[in-house]
N, CA, C and O atoms as a GROMACS GRO file, in nm:
protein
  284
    1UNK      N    1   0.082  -0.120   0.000
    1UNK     CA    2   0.000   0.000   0.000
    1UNK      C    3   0.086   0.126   0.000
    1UNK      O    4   0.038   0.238  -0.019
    2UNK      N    5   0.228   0.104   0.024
    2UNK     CA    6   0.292   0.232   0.090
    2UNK      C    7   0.357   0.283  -0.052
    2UNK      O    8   0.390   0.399  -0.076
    3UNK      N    9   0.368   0.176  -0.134
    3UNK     CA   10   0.433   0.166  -0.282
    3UNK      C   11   0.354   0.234  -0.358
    3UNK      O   12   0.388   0.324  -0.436
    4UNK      N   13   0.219   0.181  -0.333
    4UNK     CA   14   0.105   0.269  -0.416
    4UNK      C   15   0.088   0.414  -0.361
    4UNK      O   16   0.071   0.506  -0.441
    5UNK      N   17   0.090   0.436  -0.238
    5UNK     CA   18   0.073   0.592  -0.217
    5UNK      C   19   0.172   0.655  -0.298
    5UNK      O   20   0.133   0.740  -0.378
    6UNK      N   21   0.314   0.624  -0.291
    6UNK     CA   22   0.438   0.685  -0.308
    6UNK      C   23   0.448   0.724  -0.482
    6UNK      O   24   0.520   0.807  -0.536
    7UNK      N   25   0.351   0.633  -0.541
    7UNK     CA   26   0.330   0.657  -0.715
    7UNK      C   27   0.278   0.813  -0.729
    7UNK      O   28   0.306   0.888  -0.823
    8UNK      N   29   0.185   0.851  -0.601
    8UNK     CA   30   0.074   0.988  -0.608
    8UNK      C   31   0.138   1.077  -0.524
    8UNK      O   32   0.074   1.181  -0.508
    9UNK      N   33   0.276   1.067  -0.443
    9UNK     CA   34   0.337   1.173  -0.420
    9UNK      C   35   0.465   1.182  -0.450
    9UNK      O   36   0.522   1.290  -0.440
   10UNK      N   37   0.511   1.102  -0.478
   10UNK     CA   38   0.709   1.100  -0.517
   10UNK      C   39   0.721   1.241  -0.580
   10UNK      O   40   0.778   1.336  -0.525
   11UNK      N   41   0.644   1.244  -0.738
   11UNK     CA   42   0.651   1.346  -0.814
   11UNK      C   43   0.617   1.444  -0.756
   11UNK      O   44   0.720   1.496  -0.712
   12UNK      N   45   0.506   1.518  -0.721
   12UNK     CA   46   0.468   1.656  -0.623
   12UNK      C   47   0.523   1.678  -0.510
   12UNK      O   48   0.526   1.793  -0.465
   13UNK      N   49   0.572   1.584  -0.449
   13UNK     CA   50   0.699   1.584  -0.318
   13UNK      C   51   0.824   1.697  -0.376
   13UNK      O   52   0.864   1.802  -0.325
   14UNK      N   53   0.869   1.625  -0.508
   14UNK     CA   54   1.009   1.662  -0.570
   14UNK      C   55   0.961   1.819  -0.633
   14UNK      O   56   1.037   1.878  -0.708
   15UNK      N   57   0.860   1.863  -0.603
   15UNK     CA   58   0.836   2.039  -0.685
   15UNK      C   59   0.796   2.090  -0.601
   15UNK      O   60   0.729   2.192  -0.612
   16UNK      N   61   0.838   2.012  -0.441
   16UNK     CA   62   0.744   2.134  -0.325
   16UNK      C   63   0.607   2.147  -0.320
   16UNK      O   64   0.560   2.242  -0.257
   17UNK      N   65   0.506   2.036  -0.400
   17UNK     CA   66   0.372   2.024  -0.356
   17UNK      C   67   0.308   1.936  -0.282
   17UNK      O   68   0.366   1.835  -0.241
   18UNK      N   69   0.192   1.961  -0.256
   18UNK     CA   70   0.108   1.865  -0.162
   18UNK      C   71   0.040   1.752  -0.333
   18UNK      O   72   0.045   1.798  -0.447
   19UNK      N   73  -0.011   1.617  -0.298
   19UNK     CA   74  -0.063   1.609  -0.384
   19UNK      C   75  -0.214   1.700  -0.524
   19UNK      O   76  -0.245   1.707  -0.643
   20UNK      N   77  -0.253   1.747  -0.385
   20UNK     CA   78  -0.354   1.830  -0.401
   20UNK      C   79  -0.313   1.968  -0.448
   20UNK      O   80  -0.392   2.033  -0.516
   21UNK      N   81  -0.218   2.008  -0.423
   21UNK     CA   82  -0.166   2.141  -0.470
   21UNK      C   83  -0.128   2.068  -0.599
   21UNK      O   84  -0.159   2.142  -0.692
   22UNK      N   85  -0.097   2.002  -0.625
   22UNK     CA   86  -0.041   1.948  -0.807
   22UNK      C   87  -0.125   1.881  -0.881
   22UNK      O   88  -0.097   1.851  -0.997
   23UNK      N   89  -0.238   1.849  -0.823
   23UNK     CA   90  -0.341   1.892  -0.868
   23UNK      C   91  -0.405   1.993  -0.953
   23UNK      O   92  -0.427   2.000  -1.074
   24UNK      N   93  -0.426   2.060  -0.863
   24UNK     CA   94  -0.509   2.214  -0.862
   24UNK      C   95  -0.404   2.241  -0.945
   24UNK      O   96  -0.461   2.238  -1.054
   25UNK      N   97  -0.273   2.269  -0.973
   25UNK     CA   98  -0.170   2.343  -1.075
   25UNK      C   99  -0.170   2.310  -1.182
   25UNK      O  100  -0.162   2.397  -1.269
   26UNK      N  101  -0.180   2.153  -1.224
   26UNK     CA  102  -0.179   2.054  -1.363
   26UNK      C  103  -0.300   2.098  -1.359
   26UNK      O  104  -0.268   2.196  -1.291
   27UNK      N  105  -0.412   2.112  -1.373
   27UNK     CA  106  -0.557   2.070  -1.382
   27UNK      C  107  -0.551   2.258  -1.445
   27UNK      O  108  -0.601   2.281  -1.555
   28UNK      N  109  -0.487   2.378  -1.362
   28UNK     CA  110  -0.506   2.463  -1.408
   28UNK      C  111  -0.383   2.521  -1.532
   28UNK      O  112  -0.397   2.621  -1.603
   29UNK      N  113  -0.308   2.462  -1.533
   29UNK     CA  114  -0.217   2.481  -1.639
   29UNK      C  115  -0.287   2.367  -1.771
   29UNK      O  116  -0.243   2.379  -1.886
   30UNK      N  117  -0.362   2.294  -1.748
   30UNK     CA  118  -0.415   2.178  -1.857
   30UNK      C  119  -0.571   2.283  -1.949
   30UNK      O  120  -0.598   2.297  -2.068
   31UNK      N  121  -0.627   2.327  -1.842
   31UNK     CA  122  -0.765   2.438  -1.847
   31UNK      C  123  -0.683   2.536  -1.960
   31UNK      O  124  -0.723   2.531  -2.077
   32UNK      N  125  -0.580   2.616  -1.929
   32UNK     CA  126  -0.539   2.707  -1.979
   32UNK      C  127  -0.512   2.699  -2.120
   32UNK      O  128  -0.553   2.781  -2.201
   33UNK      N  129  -0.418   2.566  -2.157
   33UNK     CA  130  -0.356   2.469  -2.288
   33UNK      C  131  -0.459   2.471  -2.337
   33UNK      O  132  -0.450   2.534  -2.442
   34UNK      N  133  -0.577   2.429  -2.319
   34UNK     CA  134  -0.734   2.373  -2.337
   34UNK      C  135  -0.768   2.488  -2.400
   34UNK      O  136  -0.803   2.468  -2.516
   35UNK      N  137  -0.769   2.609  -2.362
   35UNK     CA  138  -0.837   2.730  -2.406
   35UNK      C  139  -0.711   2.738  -2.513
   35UNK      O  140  -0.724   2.671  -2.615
   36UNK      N  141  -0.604   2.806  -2.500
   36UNK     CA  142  -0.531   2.829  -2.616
   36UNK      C  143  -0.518   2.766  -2.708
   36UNK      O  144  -0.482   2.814  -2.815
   37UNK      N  145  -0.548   2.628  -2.691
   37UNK     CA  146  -0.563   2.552  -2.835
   37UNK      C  147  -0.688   2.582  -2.906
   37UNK      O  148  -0.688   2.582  -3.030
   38UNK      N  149  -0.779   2.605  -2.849
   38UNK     CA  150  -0.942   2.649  -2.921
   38UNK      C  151  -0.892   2.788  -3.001
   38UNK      O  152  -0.919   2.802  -3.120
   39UNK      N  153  -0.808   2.898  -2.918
   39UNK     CA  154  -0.779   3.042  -2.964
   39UNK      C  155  -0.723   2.981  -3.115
   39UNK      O  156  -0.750   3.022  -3.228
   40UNK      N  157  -0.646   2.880  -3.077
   40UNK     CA  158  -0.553   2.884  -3.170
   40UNK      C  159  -0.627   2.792  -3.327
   40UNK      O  160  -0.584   2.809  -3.441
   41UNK      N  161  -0.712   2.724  -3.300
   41UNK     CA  162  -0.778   2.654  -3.389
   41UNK      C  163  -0.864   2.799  -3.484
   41UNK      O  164  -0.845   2.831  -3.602
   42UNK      N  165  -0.942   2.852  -3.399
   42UNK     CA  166  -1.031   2.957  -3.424
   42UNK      C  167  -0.934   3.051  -3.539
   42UNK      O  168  -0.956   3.082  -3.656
   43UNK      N  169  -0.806   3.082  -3.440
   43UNK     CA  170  -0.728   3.143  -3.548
   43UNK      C  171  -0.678   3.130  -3.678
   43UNK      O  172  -0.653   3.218  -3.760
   44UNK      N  173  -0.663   2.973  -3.686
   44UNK     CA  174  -0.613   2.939  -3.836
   44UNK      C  175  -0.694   2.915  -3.901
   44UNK      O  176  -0.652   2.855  -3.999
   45UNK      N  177  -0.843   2.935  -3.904
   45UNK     CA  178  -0.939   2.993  -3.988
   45UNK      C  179  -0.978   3.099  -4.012
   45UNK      O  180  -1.018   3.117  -4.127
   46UNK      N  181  -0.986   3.233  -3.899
   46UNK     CA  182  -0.994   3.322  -3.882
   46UNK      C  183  -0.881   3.427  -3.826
   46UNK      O  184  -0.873   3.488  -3.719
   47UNK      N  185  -0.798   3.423  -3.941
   47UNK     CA  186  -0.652   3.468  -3.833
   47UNK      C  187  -0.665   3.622  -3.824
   47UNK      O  188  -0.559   3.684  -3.815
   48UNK      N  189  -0.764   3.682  -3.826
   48UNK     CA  190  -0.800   3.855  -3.773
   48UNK      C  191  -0.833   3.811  -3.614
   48UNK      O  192  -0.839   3.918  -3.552
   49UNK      N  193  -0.856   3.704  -3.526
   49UNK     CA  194  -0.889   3.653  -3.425
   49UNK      C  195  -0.782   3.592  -3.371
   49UNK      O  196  -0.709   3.500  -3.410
   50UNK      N  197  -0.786   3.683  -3.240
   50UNK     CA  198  -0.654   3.595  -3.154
   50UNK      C  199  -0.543   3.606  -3.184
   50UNK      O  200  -0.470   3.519  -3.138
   51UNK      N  201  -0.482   3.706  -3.268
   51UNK     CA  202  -0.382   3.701  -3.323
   51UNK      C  203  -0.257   3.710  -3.226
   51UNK      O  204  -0.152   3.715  -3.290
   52UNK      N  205  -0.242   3.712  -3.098
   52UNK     CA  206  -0.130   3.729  -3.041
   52UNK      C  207  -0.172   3.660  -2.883
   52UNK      O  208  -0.111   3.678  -2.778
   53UNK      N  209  -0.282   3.587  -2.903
   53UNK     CA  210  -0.326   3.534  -2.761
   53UNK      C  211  -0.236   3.405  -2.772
   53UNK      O  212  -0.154   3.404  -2.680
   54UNK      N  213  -0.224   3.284  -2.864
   54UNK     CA  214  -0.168   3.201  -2.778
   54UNK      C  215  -0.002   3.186  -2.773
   54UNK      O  216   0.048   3.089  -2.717
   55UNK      N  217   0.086   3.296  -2.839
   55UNK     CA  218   0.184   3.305  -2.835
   55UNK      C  219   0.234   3.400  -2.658
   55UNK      O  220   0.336   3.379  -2.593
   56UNK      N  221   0.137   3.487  -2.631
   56UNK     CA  222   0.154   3.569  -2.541
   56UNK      C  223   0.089   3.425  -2.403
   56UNK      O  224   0.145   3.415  -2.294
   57UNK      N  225  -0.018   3.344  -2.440
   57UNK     CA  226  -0.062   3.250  -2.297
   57UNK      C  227   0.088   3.130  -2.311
   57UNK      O  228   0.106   3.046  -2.222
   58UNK      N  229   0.142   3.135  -2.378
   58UNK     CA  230   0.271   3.039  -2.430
   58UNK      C  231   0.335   3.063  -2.278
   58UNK      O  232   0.356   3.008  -2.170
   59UNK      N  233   0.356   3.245  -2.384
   59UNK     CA  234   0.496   3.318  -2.288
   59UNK      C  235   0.491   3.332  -2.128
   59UNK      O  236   0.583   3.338  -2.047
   60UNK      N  237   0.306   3.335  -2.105
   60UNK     CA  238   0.311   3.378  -1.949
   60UNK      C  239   0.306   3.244  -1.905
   60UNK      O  240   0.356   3.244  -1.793
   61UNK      N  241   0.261   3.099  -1.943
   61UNK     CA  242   0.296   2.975  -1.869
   61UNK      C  243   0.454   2.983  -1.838
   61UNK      O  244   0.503   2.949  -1.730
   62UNK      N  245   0.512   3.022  -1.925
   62UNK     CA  246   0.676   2.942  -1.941
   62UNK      C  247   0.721   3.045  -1.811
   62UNK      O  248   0.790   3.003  -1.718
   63UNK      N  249   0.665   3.203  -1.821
   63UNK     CA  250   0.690   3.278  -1.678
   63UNK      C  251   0.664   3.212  -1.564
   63UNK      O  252   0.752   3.207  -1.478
   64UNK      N  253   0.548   3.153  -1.547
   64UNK     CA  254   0.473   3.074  -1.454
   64UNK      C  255   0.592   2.980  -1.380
   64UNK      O  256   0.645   2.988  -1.269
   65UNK      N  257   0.610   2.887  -1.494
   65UNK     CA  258   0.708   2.778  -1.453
   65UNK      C  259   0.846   2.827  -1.412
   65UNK      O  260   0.884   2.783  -1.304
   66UNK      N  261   0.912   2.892  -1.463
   66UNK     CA  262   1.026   2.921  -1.440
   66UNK      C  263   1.049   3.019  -1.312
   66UNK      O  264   1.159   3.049  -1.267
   67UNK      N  265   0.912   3.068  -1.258
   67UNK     CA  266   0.927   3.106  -1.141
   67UNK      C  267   0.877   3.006  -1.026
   67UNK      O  268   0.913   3.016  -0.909
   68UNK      N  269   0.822   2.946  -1.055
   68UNK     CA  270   0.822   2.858  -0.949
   68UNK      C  271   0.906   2.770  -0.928
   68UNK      O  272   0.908   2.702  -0.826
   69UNK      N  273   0.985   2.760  -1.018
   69UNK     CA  274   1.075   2.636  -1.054
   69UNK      C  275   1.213   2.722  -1.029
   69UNK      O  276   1.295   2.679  -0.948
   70UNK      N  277   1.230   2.805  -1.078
   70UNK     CA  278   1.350   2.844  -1.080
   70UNK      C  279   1.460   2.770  -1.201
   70UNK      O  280   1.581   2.752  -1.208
   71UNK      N  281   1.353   2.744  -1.280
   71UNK     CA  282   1.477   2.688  -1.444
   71UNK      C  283   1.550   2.752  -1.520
   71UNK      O  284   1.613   2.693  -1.609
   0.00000   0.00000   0.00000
């Protein structure tokens, strides 16, 4: 049983989270991907639309990470 817990925290242990906090972070960094891929679909039919949203939601994830992370 202790093998199986350790599958659902090893990884969020090693970034300073609770399971639940890495959670809530993947789930909201996945939401975000989710939307910019729609911007971005919308756009390559309609490229007067969105024209600088998913290069700019790119840039502020990679801010995101690299401050929490320190990469």
């Amino acid at each position: 049983m202790e093998k199986l817990l350790r599958l659902f925290t090893e990884h969020p242990e090693s970034v300073g989270e609770s399971y639940l906090e890495h959670m809530i972070n993947a789930l909201r960094f996945a939401i975000v991907l989710l939307c910019l891929t729609l911007a971005g679909i919308v756009h390559s039919v309609f490229p007067f639309f969105f024209e600088k949203t998913v290069s700019n939601g790119i840039k502020d994830l990679n801010r995101i990470l690299e401050d929490r992370f320190d990469i």
